[in-house]
Structures are given as C-alpha cells and as structure tokens.
MIRODREN-218559 format. One record per residue (C-alpha): x, y, z. Coordinates in steps of 0.2 Angstrom, whole numbers, plus 5000, padded with zeros to 4 digits. Each point is the difference from the previous one (the first is absolute). Last residue first. Layout:
<rs>
XYZ...
</rs>
This chain:
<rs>
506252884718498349974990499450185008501550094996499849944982498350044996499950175011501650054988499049954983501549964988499450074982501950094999501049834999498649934989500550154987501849935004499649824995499750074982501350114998501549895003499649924985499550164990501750085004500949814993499150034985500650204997501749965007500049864987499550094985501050165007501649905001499949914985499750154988501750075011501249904997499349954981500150184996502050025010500849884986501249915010500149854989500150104985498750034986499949994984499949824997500349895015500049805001502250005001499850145015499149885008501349945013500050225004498349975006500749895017501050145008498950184996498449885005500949955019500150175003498350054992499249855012501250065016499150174998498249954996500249885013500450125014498550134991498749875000500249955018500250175006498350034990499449865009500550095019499150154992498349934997499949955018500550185007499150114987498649904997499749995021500250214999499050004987498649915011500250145013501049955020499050085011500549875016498749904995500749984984501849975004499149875013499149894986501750014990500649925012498949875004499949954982501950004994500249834999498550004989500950144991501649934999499449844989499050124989501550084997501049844998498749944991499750124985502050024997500149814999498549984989500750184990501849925001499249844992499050104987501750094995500749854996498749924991500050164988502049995000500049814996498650054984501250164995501449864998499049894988499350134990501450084998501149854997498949974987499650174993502049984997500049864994498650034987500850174994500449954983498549875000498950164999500950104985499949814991497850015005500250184993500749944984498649904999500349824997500049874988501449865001499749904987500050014981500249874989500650024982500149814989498150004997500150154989499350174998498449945010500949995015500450194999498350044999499349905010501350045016499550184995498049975003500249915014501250165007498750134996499350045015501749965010500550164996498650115008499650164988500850064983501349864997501850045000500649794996502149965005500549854993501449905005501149904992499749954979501250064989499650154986501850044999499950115014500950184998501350015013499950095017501650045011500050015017501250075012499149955021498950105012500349965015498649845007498850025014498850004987500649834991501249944987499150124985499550175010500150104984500950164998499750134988500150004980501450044988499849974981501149984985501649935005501249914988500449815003501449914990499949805001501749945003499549804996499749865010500950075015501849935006500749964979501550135002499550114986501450114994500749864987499250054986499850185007498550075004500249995017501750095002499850175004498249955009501149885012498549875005499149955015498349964995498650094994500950154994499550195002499650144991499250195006498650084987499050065014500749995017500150175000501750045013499950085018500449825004500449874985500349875008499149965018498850144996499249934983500049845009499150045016498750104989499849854989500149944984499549974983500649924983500550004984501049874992501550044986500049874990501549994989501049955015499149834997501349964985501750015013498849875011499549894986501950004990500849945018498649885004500649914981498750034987499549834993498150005002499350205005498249955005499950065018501350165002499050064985498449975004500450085020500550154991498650024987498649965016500950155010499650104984498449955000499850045017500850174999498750074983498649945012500250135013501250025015499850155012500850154999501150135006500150085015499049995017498849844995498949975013499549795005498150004998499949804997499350014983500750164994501949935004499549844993499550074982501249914990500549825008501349995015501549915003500950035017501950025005500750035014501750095003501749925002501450124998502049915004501050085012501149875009500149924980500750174993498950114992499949994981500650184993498550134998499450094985498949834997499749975018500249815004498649905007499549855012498549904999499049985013498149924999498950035016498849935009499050065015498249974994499850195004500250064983499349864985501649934992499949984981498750134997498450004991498950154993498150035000498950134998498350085005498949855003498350015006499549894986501349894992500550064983501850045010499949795004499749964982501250134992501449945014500049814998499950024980501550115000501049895014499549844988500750104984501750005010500449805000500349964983501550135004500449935019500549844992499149814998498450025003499249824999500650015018501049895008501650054993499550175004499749995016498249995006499050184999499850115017498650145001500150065018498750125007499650175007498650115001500250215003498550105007500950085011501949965003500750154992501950014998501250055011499849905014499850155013500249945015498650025014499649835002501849975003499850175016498549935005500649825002501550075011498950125011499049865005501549885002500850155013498350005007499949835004501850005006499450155014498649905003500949845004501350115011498450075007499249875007501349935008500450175011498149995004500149825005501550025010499250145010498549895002501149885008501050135014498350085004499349825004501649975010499650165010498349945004500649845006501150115013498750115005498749845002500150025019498449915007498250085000499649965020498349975004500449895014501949954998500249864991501050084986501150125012500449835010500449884987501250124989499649894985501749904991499149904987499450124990501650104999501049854995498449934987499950184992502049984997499849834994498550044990501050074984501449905000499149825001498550064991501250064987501249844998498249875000499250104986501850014991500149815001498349974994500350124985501549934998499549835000498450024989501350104988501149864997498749875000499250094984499150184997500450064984501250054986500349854986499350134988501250135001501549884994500950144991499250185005499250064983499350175003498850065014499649935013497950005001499949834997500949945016499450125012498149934995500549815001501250045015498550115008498849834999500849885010500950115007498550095009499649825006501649995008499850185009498549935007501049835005501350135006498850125013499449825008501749955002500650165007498550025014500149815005502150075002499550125010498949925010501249875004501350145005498850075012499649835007501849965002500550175006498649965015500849825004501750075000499550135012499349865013498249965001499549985018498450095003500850155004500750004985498349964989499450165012501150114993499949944982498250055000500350135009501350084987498849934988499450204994501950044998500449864991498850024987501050184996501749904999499349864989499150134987501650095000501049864996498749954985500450174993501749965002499549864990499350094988501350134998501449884998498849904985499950164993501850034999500749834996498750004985500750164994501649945002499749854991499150074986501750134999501249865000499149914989500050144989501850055001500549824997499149954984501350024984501650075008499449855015500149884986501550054992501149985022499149835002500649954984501750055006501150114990501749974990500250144988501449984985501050154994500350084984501350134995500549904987498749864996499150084984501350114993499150054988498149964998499349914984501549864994500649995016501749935003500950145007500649985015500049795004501649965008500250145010498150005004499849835002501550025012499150135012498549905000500749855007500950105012498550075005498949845000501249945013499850155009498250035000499849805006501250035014498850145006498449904999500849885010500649844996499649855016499249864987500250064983498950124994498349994986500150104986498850074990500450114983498950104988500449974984500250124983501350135001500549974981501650105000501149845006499449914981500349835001498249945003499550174990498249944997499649834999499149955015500149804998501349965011499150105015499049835001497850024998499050025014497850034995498850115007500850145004498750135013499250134988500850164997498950155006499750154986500450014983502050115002500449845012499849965016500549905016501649934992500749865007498649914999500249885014499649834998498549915010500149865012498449925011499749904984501649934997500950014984499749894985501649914992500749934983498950114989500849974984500250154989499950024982500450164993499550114986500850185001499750175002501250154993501949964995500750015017498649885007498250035005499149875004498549894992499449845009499649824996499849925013500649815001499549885013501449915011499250015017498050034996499849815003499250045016498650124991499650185011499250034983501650044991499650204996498850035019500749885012501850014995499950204997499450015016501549885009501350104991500849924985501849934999500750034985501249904986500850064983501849925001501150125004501250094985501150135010500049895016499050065015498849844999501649895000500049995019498449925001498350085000498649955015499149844999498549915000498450045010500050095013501250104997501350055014500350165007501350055012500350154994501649974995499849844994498450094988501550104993501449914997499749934984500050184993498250094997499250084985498250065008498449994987498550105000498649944986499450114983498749904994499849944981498349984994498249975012500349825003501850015001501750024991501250075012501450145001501450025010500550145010501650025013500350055019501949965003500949895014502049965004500349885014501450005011500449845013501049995016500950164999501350065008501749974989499450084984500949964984498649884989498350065007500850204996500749974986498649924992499050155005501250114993499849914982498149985000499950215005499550065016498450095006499450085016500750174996500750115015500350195002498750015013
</rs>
C-alpha cells in the first residue's frame, strides 16, 4: 500500500538514537553463510540482528549470552549465538559448546568471505527466529539458523540508499501509536532535509520519503487475518446452527414431557427446580457433544494443519493444548447455557390444568412457533455460508481458468545452483559456461525429452528483479517518474520450451549468448581500467533482447517495438558516452535493442496484472531449468538429476516439480479456503435439513388428530401435502430471504479473497438458493408423505 518494510543502517541509527517513544529498537536482516560439513559446504540461514533484539523479544539464551552494545559497530568482533537445533545437531548438544569457533563463509561487499565466529550463546528451544522473508526466487526459505551482530553486514552501512533492515521497536510506557507516527515524522522530515541526495544508486533517496509506524498486531493480521476471520466465522456459523439445532430438539422434547413436568409440579417441585434439571441436561448434552468434538481435534488439527498451504511462520506449534481444552469446555458450557434456557423456561412453565386433563393434547402453539422461528435462523445461516462457498468456488474457477501464458503440460522444473565462486574451484562465470553446455546436451539426450532451457526466475514463484531504465530517444525521467520493469535471464530456446508465443520478432539463439558472454568477459577481466573507462567502453555492446506485450504497449504504443533502444539504468542518453556523462548509479549503461515481442506471462502470481518485462540472453548460469519431455514429466526426473549430477559434483539440483504441480500451489489457498469453507456450508446445510426434518416431523405428530378429522371430513392426501408441506416451504422461503440479506452484508468482507467475481455476483445468489431450497424441500418432504398416510379410523379411534 505504498509502504516498504526496509530502512537503511544509517536511518535506523537515526531512528534508535533521536526518537523520544521508544523503549528499545532493533534492526534485523535474513542472511546466508556457508558451512563445511560432512557432505561438502551447506548453505545455512542466518539472521543479522542488533543488541537489542532478543531484550526485545523477551528472549533469553539458554546458555551464554546475548551481543553487547559493540556488536553494531562497524568492525564487531565475530561472535553468534546459535539456535537450540543447530546446537544439538553441529556442536553435539555439548556444554562446553560456549566459546567454540565456526568456521563459516559469508558474503561481504567483495564477494564471500572466511570468518571466525565464536558461538557465545544458544537460543532456547521453544524459540525460533523469524525468516523475514518467507520465499525466495528457489522455493521456501529455511527458518535462520544462526544470529550474528548487524555490525558485521557490510553492504552500504553508510549508504541511506541501501534500504536494507527491517525495524522493531518496542513503546515507552503510556505512547500511543499516534505519538510514535509523529515523532518519527519529524524525524523523517529532517533526514530528508539533511540527507537528499546522498545515494549513490537511487536519487534523491530520502526526499519525499516518509517513515511508517505499524503495529505487529496490525502486519500480522495484513498477513493471516482475513483467513482466520473467515475459519472463524464459518465455525461461528455452524456451531450457531447446531446449537440451534440442539434448541429445537429441547423445545420439541418439551412438548411430549409436558406431563411429565406437570405432574413433577404438582408434586411439589418448584419452577426453579424444573429449569435446573432442564439446564443440567443441557449442559450433560454439551459436555458430551465437546469430548466428541475434542477427539475430532485431536485428529482434524493434524489433518487441517498439513493441508494449509504455503509457509505460515510457526505452523507446527498449532494444536490442541490447555488453551483450547478450556475454550472448548467453556464454549460447551456458554451454548448449553444459552441455548437450553429458553427451552428450560417454556418447559418449566406447563399449563397444569390443559396438560392433566384426561386425554387432553395440551397447547403446544406457542412452542411450535419458536420452532418456526429457530429453523428460520438455521436456513438463513445456511445460506450466508453457502452463498461465501460459492463466491470461493467461483473464485478458484475463475484462477484455475487463467491462462498462464505458457504451456504447463508436459513441462519439469528444477534448480541447478553452483557454490560462490570463491568457493568453487570455478572461479568466473566464463570457466563456468561449458558446464551449462554439458548440463543441457546430456539432459536433451534424455529419453522422452523434447528440449530444455533455464531461466533465472521460474513464473509463479513470485519473484522479481527491477531495474530501472532510460529510453534512448527519450530524456531521463525525473526521480517521481522513474521506469522500473522486471527483468529475467533466460537461455536460447526457452520461449519454445515453455510455449510462451512470440507475436513479432524473434527469439534468442546462440549468436546472443555468446555475445552476452563477451560482454560480461570484458566488464570481468578488465584490470586497471577506471569504472568510468568500463562503462563508456560497455556502450560498444549493444545487447539484444525481448519483451512483452505490456511493455511494447506501455512505450512505444501503435509503434513496432522492434529495433527500439533503452538503457539499463538511469542515464542522460545525450550525455552517457561522455567521459564524465556517466554518473556511477548502475554498474555500467548497458545499451539494449529489441528484437523479439512475446505475450504476457503470469510471473508474480495468476491473480496478478500483467507486469513490463524485459528478457536477456542468459550467460549460461545455473537457476532454473525448465525440461519439455514427451509424456509424464516426472518420468524422467531420476534420470535428469543423474545427468546433471554426473557433470560435476559441485552442481546440485533440488526442487523438482512439474510445472503443473507449481500451476497447482498457485491456487492452493485458494482451494483451501474453498475447501474449508464449502466443508461449514455442507454441515450447515445438514443442520438446517435435521432441523427442517424435525420441526416438520415434529408438527405432524402434533398434528395427528387433525389431520385424522380433515380426512374424514373428505380432506385428499394432496390436500394434507399441500397444507403441511407449505407451512416448511414458508419456513424455507423467510430464511431464504433474511439468508440472501444477511449474504449481500457479510460477502462484501471477502471482497480481498475474490478473483473475478464481486461480492454481489447474482450466480453464487442464486446456485445457493436452489441447492438449499432443493435440500431443505426434501427435508420437509419426507414427514409430509407420512402426513398423507394417516389412517382416519386409526386416529379417531386412539382419541
């Protein structure tokens, strides 16, 4: 919403140093290292933190100690503090672990680095540190591992451009939220007077910037509310139904115990006494439905649990503890209390002279009509829940239904990843490229495999890489207008491997990697040139490459994009090949000419617009690969991971999957929530059938005698359908009504959940009316056909 969650080193200390309502700020950042261990270097998660940090939290190791204030100098010593995992699994759980040395590699502004770190603390078991990050352009990031001082993140400490922390804070006793805002405001406001153009990337990095206070409360339910709120309310919803399913059940045994009750009154018991043991057999009737419904926990959490989709932070610790046993005790008790006290009150007030009466069949009008009332309710219910369930159905349809722009069939994918280079015995990106070669002729000589192709950034993982540009027939925009569009590296022949169209132009071929390979050669191995010489030199590479329709449109509309030239970077193009026109923001001001236009690719996600991409020629790296294979994908994924393995024992490949499998955990939350909501409108509709079915049935066998005259009197068995079978269709028809009414004012909360469809959409309206009109009809059905099977001598004779 116009926000970004990260701040540069030299803002935050700003911030921890001039603010006046804040008890403690902490600045955090997900990080890498590498290990040596049994099976070769790892790759491990790391999470640079400030002293602050675990104090903030509330944490305390349990073992050791946290870092001291100098930890978020610019040259800390080198110390950790471990998670309670890696402690047991790297240090062997050992007691002397405090003060051990690790070896680990890191990356630093001049590529990775050898460090020595002394592990001075080991976290708690029970605590777990956040990745801040849920995912990366591979898949899932691990949970960190290992805590290490901000001091030691070396890129831009002093550099205001280098948006780089995320920030926690925790307020002064009695400051609001609001003061907060406006302390941080003013404190942002003379950053940015101070401070305007001190970037050495983005222009004018702190003008025109503010700074966001939010509550954690406030991120977390951006992140999980909406969904909650909606299992919640679907819970709420069914559990209302059934209990005043459970209501009606009360009122209608009522009515046969009217003697009962009448003759425990005469006998002396009080009307307190009868409520009392109404209510107690309630609440034996609650307690007994809650231990079943704890035993469904028990197993429904572990089966609800693993079929969330998606990496929800702490997901594992979800179950059934002492918090939940009391609520669920609680909230049996609460609903036997509210839901058989008005059954108990009717109950226990008999009309002792109309009961005992020989023969008499009592006065249950007035029950009767609170019956109606409930099973009113319970329709209505029923079809706000259905209504949402149809909304959701309609919603997964519609993103299954996308178009992806490329063809999912038949497609595998898998990461290839090498170790940095100063790790490897590889030591540039030339000595490098023979190994994509090999990796491609061995897995294309695969059986069952059409082609094969890699990309830097698979579509639907949802990452991206921005970069702006400058037109080259254009003047550079100004910094409130600056063009950022998405890059993505991509090898020959990945446009015919994935299936993505090509509507003008053409793709890359082997002529535009090598040259992509000569530029990055030169800008690699060019000692003694000054950044100046470099980048005026790369302009005599002119880089092909290929973009989209939504780019193509954006700049150059009712114009051939073919041929068209752009910067990477923001540059002046009168100017930038000038000794002094270059200003040293990007690396260098690459020139890029067109030569190809494809359609759109769903890259962020399917519910996603269509973003400006821009495809460059791949210098044979590893990333992803994308496999066409003949028949099932995964038949020849052994095979590939052999292949590719074989080339060398430096490249690993993980994350195989079918593109489908990808196409699939696009729409997992969705067919979640669908799922899980259509399951609460499927029980809910049961319950209002049950309650449907009884209250009918119910007013039949108070209806007995009567019915037995209208019959003798001449009265046809239709005639008996028509007059029972209406009252439920009444039923169903006042619910109906206050259920779409009550639908059209709850869906519009899950407007946020809906793709392609609006809340009001009149389809879902009325597919939920005629699937529970047509349920609720056969529930009221069924004791009607009794209704017109009464023998007349039969009934006349037992009254």
């Amino acid at each position: 919403g116009g926000t970004d969650d990260l701040v540069a080193v030299p803002n935050y200390r700003d911030y921890r140093e001039q603010n006046e309502v804040f008890e403690r700020v902490a600045a955090l950042q997900s990080g890498q290292f590498f290990l040596e261990g049994v099976n070769g270097i790892e790759t491990i998660a790391a999470l640079f933190a400030s002293p602050d940090f675990l104090p903030l939290v509330g944490v305390d190791p349990a073992l050791g100690r946290g870092f001291l204030s100098e930890a978020e100098d610019d040259d800390p010593r080198a110390v950790a503090i471990v998670t309670h995992g890696f402690w047991r699994q790297r240090l062997e759980g050992s007691a002397d672990a405090l003060g051990r040395t690790l070896t680990l590699w890191r990356w630093g502004s001049r590529g990775v680095v050898s460090t020595e770190f002394v592990v001075v603390g080991v976290l708690p078991e029970d605590f777990q540190l956040p990745p801040l990050q849920q995912r990366d352009g591979f898949g899932p990031l691990p949970y960190p591992q290992i805590l290490v001082p901000t001091g030691l993140w070396s890129w831009g400490r002093n550099d205001r451009s280098r948006w780089a922390f995320s920030v926690l804070a925790t307020l002064e006793e009695g400051v609001s939220v609001e003061r907060a805002q406006a302390n941080m405001n003013a404190i942002a406001a003379g950053i940015a007077t101070e401070y305007p153009e001190t970037a050495t990337e983005y222009p004018e990095t702190n003008a025109g910037y503010s700074t966001v206070v939010a509550p954690l409360s406030q991120l977390i339910h951006r992140q999980y509310g909406t969904r909650l709120y909606l299992l919640w309310a679907a819970a709420g919803f069914v559990l209302l139904i059934a209990c005043v399913n459970v209501a009606n059940l009360l009122l209608g045994r009522g009515v046969t115990r009217d003697r009962e009750l009448a003759i425990r009154s005469v006998l002396g018991a009080g009307r307190v006494r009868l409520v009392r043991q109404l209510l107690t057999e309630s609440v034996l009737l609650a307690l007994m439905g809650g231990a079943a419904g704890l035993l469904l926990a028990l197993w429904g959490t572990r089966v609800l649990v693993a079929a969330v989709p998606g990496d929800v932070y702490r997901l594992h610790e979800v179950g059934v503890d002492l918090r939940v046993l009391v609520f669920l005790v609680g909230g049996s008790l609460l609903t036997a209390l509210l839901f058989g006290l008005l059954p108990a009150l009717r109950s226990a007030r008999p009309d002792l002279a109309e009961v005992l009466k020989e023969g008499g069949r009592g006065s249950p009008g007035g029950r009767l009509r609170s019956l109606r009332v409930l099973v009113v309710a319970e329709v209505a219910m029923a079809l706000m829940l259905l209504t949402g369930a149809g909304l959701m159905l309609r919603t997964f349809r519609n993103l299954t239904g996308v178009d992806p722009g490329f063809e999912r069939e038949n497609l595998l994918t898998l990461t290839v990843r090498m170790l940095p280079y100063q790790l490897s015995k590889y030591q540039s990106l030339h000595e490098r490229a023979p190994l994509f070669d090999q990796v491609k002729e061995r897995i294309t000589n695969l059986p069952g495999v059409v082609s094969v192709a890699a990309i830097g950034d698979l579509p639907l993982t949802g990452s991206e890489w921005e970069w702006d540009i400058t037109l080259a027939d254009r003047p550079p925009p100004p910094p409130d207008e600056r063009v950022r569009v998405d890059f993505r590296e991509v090898s020959d022949g990945y446009f015919e491997t994935m299936g993505i169209s090509v509507l003008a132009g053409r793709t890359f071929s082997d002529f535009d990697t090598e040259q992509v390979l000569a530029w990055w050669r030169f800008r690699n191995l060019q000692p003694g040139m000054s950044p100046q010489e470099v980048a005026r030199r790369s302009l005599e590479f002119t880089l092909p490459v290929i973009v989209n329709e939504t780019m193509a449109q954006r700049f150059w509309p009712g114009l051939s994009a073919i041929g068209k030239e752009f910067y990477w970077g923001i540059q002046d193009p009168e100017r930038v090949s000038e000794p002094e026109g270059w200003d040293g923001r990007y690396d260098s001001p690459s020139l890029l000419t067109v030569v190809g236009v494809v359609r759109e690719v769903k890259t962020l996600g399917l519910d996603q617009e269509p973003r400006a991409q821009v495809y460059l020629p791949s210098a044979k790296k590893f990333g992803w690969l994308v496999v066409r294979t003949e028949s099932d994908p995964l038949g020849v994924a052994g095979a590939a991971r052999n292949a590719i393995e074989a080339v060398d024992p430096e490249i690993s490949v993980t994350n195989i999957s079918t593109m489908e499998e990808r196409f699939s955990a696009a729409v997992a939350q969705e067919r979640f929530r669908m799922l899980l909501i259509g399951l609460f409108a499927a029980l809910a509709v049961l319950l209002a059938a049950v309650g449907l079915f009884g209250v009918t049935a119910h007013s039949v066998n108070q209806r007995t005698h009567e019915i037995g005259v209208r019959m003798a009197l001449g009265a046809r068995p239709d005639d008996v359908v028509r007059v029972v079978g209406g009252q439920g269709l009444g039923l169903i028809v006042v619910g109906a009504a206050i259920g779409l009414a009550g639908a059209l004012a709850l869906t519009r909360f899950m407007s946020s959940l809906l793709f392609g469809v609006t809340p009001t959409d009149p389809l879902s309206y009325v597919g939920s009316v005629l699937v529970l009109g047509a349920v609720a009809m056969l529930a009221c059905y069924l004791p009607t056909r009794r209704a017109a099977k009464v023998d007349p001598a039969e009934v006349l004779r037992n009254q």
